[in-house]
DOKOL-33976 format. One record per residue: residue in one letter; x, y, z of N, C-alpha, C, O in turn. Coordinates in pm, whole numbers, padded with zeros to 5 digits, always signed. Layout:
REM residues N
aXYZXYZXYZXYZ ...
//
This chain:
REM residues 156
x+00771+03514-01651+00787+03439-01527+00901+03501-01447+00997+03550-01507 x+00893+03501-01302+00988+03550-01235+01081+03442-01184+01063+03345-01111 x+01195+03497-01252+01337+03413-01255+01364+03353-01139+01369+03231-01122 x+01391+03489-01007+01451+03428-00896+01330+03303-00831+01358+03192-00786 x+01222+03353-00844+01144+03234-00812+01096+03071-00839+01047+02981-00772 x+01139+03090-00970+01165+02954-01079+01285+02912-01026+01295+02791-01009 x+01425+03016-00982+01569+02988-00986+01529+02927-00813+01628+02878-00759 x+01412+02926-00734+01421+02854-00597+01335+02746-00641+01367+02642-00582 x+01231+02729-00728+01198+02590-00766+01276+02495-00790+01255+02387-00734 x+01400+02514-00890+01493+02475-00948+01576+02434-00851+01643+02336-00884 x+01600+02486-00718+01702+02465-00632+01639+02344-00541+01702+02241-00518 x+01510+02370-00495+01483+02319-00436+01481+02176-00476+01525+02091-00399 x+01419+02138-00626+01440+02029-00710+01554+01954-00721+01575+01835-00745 x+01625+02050-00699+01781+01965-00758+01814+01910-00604+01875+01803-00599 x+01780+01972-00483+01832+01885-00359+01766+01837-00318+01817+01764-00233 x+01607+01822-00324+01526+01666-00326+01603+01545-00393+01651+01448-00334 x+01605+01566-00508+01668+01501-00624+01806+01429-00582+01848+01314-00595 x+01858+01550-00526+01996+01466-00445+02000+01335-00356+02063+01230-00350 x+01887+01407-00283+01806+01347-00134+01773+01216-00196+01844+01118-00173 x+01688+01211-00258+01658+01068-00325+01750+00981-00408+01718+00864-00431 x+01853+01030-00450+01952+00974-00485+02020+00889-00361+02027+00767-00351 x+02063+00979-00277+02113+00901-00144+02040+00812-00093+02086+00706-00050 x+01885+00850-00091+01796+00778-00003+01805+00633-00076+01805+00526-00014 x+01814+00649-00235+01879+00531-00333+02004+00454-00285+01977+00370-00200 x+02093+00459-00308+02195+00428-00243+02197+00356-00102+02253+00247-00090 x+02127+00428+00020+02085+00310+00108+02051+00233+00086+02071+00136+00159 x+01976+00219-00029+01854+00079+00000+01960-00034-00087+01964-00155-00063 x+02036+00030-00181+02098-00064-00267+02169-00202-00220+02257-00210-00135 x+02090-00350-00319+02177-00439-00211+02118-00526-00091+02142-00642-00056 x+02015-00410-00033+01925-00456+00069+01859-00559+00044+01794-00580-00058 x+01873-00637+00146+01771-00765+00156+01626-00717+00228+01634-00608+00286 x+01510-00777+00231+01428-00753+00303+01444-00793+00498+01371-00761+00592 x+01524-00843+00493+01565-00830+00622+01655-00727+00661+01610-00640+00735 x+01738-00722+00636+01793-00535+00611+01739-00429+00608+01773-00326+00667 x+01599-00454+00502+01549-00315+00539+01435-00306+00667+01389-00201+00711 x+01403-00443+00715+01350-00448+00854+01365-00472+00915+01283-00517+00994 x+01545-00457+00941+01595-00492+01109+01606-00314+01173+01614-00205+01116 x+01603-00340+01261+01571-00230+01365+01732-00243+01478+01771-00352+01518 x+01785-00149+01503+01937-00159+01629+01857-00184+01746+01936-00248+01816 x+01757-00174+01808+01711-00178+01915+01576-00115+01965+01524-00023+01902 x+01537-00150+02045+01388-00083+02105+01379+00036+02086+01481+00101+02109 x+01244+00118+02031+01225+00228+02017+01300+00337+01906+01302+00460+01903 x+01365+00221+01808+01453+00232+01693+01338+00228+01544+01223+00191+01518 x+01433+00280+01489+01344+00264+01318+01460+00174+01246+01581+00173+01266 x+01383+00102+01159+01461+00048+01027+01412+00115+00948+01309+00180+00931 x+01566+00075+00865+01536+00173+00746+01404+00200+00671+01363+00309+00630 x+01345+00078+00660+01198+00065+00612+01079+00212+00633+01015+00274+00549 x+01088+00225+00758+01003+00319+00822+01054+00469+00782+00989+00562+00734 x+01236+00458+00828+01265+00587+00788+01291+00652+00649+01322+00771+00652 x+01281+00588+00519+01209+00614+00407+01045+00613+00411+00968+00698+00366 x+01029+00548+00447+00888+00544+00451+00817+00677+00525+00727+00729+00460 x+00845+00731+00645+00850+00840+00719+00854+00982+00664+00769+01070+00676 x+01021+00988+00576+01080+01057+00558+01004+01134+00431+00984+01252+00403 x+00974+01011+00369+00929+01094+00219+00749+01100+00241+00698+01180+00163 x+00678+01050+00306+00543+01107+00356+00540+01212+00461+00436+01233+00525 x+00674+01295+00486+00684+01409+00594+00716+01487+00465+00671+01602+00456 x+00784+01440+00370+00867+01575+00287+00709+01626+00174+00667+01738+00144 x+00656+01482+00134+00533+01573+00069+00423+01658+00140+00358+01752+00095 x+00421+01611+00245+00348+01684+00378+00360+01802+00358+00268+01868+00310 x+00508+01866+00398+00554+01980+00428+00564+02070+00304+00549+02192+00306 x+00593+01989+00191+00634+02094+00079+00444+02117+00052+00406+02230+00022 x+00377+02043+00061+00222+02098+00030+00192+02175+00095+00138+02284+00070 x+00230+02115+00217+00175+02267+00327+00216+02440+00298+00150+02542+00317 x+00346+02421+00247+00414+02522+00155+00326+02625+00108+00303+02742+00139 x+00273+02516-00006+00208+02571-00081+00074+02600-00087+00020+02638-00191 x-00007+02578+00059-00144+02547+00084-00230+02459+00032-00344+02488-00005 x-00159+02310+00024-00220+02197+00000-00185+02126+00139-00098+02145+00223 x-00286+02039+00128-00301+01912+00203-00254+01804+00110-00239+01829-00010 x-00223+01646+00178-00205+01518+00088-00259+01446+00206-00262+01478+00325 x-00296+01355+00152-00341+01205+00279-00233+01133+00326-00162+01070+00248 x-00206+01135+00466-00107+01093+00488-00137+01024+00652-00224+01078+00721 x-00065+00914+00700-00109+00851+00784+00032+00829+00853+00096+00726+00834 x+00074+00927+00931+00210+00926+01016+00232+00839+01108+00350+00819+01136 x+00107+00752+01192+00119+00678+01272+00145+00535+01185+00189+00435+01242 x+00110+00537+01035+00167+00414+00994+00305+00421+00937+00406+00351+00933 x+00264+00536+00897+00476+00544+00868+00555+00494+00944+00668+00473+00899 x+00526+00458+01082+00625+00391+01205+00611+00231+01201+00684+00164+01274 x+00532+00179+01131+00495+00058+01134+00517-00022+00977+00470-00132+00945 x+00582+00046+00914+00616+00013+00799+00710-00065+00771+00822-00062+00822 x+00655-00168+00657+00726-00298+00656+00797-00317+00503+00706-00297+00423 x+00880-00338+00453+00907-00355+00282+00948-00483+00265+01046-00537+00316 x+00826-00554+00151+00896-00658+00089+01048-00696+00049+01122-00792+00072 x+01057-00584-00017+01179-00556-00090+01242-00398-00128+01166-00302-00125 x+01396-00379-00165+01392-00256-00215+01318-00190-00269+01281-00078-00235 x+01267-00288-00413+01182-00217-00487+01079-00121-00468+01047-00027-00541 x+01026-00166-00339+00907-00101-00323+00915+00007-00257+00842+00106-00263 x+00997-00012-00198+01069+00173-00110+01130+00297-00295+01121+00416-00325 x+01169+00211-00342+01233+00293-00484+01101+00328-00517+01062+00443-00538 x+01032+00221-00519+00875+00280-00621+00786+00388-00509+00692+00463-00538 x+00842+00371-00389+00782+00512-00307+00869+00621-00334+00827+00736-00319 x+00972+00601-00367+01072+00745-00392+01014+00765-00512+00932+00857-00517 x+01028+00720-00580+01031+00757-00760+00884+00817-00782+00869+00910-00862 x+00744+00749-00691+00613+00797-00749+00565+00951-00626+00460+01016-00621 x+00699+00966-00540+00654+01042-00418+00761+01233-00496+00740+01352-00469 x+00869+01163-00593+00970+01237-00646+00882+01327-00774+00936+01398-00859 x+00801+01313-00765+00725+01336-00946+00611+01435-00839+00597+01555-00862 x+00544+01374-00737+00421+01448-00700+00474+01588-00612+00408+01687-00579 x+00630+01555-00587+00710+01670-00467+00748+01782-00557+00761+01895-00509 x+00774+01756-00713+00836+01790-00781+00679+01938-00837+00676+02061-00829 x+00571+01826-00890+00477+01942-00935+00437+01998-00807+00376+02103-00830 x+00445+01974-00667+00411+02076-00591+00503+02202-00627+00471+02320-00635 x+00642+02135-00650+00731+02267-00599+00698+02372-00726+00695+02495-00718 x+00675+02297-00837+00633+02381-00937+00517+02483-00904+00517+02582-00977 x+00435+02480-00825+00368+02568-00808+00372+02675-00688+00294+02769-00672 x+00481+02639-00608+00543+02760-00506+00531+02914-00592+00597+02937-00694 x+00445+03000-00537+00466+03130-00570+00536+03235-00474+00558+03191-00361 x+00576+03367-00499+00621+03411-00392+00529+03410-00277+00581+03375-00172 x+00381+03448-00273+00326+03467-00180+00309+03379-00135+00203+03377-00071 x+00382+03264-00132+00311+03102-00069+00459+03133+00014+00450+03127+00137 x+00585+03163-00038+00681+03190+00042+00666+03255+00190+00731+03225+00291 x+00572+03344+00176+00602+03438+00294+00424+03410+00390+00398+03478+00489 x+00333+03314+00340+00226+03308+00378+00263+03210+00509+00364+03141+00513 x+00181+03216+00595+00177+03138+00695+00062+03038+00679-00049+03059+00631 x+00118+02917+00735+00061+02814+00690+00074+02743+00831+00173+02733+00904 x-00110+02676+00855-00076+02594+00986-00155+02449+00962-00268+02431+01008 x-00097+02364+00898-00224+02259+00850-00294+02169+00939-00236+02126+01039 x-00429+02134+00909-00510+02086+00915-00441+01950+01006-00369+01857+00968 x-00498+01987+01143-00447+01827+01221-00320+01800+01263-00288+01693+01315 x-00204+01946+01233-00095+01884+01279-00062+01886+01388-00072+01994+01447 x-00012+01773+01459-00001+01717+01606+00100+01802+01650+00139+01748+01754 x+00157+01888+01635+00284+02021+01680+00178+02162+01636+00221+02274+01608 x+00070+02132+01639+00014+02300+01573+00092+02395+01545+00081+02507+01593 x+00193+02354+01450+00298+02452+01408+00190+02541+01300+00096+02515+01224 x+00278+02676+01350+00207+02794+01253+00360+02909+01172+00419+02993+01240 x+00393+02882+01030+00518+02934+00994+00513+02931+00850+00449+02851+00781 x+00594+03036+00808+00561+03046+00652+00595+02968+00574+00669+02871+00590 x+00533+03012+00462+00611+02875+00344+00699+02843+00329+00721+02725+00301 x+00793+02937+00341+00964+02948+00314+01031+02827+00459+01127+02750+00451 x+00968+02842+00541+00996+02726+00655+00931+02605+00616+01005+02509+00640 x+00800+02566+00556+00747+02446+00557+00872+02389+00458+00906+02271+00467 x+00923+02458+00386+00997+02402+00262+01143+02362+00300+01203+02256+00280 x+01198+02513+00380+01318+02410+00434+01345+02291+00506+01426+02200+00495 x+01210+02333+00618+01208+02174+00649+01166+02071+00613+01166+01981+00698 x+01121+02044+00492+01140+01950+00457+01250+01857+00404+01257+01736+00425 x+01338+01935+00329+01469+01949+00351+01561+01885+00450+01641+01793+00434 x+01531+01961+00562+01610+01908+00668+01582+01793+00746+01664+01735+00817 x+01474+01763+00731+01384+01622+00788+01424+01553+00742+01503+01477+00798 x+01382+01537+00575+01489+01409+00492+01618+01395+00549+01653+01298+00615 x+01680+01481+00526+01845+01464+00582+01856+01370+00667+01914+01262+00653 x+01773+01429+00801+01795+01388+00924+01819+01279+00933+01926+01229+00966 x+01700+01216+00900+01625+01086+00890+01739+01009+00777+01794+00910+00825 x+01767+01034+00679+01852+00979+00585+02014+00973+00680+02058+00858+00689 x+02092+01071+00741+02177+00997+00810+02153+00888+00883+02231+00793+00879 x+02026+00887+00972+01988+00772+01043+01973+00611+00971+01986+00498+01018 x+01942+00656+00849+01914+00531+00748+02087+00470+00711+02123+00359+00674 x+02165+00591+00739+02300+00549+00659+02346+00447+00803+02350+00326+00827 x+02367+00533+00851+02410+00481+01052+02347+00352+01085+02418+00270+01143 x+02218+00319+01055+02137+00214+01064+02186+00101+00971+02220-00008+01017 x+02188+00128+00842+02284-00008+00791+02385-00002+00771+02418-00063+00669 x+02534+00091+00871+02582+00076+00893+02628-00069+01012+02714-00156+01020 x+02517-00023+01082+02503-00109+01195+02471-00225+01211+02514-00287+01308 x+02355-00309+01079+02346-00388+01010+02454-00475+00981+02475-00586+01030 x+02530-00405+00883+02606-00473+00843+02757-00484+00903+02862-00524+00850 x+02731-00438+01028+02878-00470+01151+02818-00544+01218+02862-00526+01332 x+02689-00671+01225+02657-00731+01320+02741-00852+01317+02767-00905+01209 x+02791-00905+01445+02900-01006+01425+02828-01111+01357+02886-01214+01324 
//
């Protein structure tokens, strides 16, 4: 097996892994009203932006690798959570399926161009991009989740 390529599986794993740790940590605590209050019009609660975040990150890391997953982005915005739990049980069962994709990144999936099926940006870019951004999407979206119940919990 080729090392450096296992040694970017491995990397990539360990800062999902991070990612979901944090994305943990938001939710901790949360009431279900917490995780579906919103700062204002045209805003996400946290609800959505886990919800969003981790049906964009399996998106992208498949696309990676020239898979598709079923995924329904216009409901990701409309997403509602009972409770923490059920955002954890989307990390934890979304963390296992992100995980055997990455396991199967080869080099040539790195440098292949990939434009999937239906995407509303007809982005066309190699693997090595579908992957960082996924990456960077979580992030994004995860400061917004921090900032957001920040904001929450400064309401007078």
């Amino acid at each position: 097996m080729d090392t450096a390529i296992q040694s970017l599986r491995d990397g990539f794993k360990q800062v999902l892994a991070e990612q979901h740790d944090a994305w943990r940590k938001v939710l901790e605590g949360l009431s279900p009203e917490a995780l579906n209050w919103s700062p204002g019009s045209e805003m996400n609660s946290i609800a959505v932006l886990v919800t969003h975040a981790i049906g964009a990150e399996e998106f992208l890391i498949a696309t990676a690798v020239g898979e598709s997953v079923e995924r329904d982005r216009d409901a990701e915005f409309r997403a509602e959570a009972p409770d923490a739990a059920a955002l954890l049980r989307l990390i934890d069962e979304s963390s296992a399926r992100t995980a055997a994709l990455l396991d199967r990144v080869t080099p040539e999936d790195l440098s292949a161009i990939r434009q999937p099926a239906g995407d509303r940006l007809n982005r066309r870019h190699p693997g090595t991009w579908w992957l960082l951004h996924a990456v960077e999407h979580s992030r994004e979206h995860l400061g917004q989740a921090l900032l957001t119940r920040q904001l929450y919990e400064s309401r007078a």
